[in-house]
C-alpha positions as CSV (number, residue, x, y, z in Angstrom):
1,X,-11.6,-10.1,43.6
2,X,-13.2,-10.2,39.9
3,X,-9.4,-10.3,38.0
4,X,-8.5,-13.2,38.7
5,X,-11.5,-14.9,37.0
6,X,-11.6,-12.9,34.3
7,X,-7.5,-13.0,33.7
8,X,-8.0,-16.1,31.7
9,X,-10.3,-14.6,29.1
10,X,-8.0,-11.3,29.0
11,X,-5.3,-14.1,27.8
12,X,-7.3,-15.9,25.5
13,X,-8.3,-12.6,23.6
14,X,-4.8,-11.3,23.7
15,X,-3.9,-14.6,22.2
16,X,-6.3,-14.8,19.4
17,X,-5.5,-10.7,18.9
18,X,-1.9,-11.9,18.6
19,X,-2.5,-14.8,16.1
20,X,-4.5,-12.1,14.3
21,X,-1.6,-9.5,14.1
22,X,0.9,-11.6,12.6
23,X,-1.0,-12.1,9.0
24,X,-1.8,-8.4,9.3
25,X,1.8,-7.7,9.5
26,X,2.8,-9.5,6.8
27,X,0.3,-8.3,4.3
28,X,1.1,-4.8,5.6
29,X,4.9,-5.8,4.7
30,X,4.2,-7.0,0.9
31,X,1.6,-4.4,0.1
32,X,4.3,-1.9,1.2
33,X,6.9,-3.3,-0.8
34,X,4.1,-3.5,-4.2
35,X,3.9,-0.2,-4.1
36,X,7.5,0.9,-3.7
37,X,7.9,-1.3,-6.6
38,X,5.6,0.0,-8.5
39,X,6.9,3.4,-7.9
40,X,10.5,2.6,-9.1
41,X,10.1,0.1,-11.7
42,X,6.7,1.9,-13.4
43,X,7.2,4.7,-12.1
44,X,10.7,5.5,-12.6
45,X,10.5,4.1,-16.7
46,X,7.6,6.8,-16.9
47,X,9.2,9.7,-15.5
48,X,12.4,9.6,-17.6
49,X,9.9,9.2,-20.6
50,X,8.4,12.4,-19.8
51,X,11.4,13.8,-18.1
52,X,13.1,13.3,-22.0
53,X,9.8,14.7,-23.9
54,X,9.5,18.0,-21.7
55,X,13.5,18.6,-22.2
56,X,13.0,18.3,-26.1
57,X,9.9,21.0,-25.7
58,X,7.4,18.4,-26.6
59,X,4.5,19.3,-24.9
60,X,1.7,16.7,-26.9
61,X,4.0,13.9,-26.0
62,X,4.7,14.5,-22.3
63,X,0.9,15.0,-22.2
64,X,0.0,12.0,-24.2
65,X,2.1,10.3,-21.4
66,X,0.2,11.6,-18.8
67,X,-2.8,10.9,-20.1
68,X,-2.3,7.3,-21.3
69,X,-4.8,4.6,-20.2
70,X,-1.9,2.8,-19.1
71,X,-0.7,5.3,-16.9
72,X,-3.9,6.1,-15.5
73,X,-5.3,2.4,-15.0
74,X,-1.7,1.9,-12.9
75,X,-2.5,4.7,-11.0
76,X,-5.7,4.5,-9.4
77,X,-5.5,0.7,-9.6
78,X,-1.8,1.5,-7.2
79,X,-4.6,2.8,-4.6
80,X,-6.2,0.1,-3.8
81,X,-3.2,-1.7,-2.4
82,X,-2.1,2.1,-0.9
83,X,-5.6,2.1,0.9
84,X,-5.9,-1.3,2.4
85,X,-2.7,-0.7,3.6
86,X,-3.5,2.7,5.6
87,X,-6.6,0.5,7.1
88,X,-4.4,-1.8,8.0
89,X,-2.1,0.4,9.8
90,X,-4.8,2.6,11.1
91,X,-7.3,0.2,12.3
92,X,-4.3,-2.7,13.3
93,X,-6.5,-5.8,13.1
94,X,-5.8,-8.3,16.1
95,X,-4.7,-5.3,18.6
């Protein structure tokens, strides 16, 4: 007896959830890809750098690559897009 009234604000939320999804889905879709291509481009470069300094045996190099502010301001500043992304799958605005 009380659905029927109440079926047209169940539509108008699911309407406004669904507007709401679609940006959320996107962004989810170009964070993902940011970070992929972060990993190969960045990433990648930086490995065979250190890949190449720990096959010649030297060890101040690989760790000067490690520890350069470059590499480390890239790495926590890749969480930021890695964490907005996991709230966006995990709390799935607009559903």
């Amino acid at each position: 007896m009380y659905a029927l009234p109440s079926s047209n604000v169940i539509d108008r939320l699911q309407q406004i959830g669904g507007t709401l999804l679609a940006p959320c889905v996107l962004a989810g879709t170009v964070l993902y890809v940011v970070i992929v291509a972060t990993a190969i481009i960045f990433w990648g470069r930086v490995g065979r750098d250190i890949d190449r300094a720990a096959q010649a045996g030297d060890q101040a190099r690989v760790l000067a690559f490690l520890r350069s502010p470059r590499n480390i301001a890239v790495s926590r500043s890749e969480n930021v897009p890695f964490v907005v992304l996991m709230a966006l799958m995990v709390l799935r605005p607009g559903s």
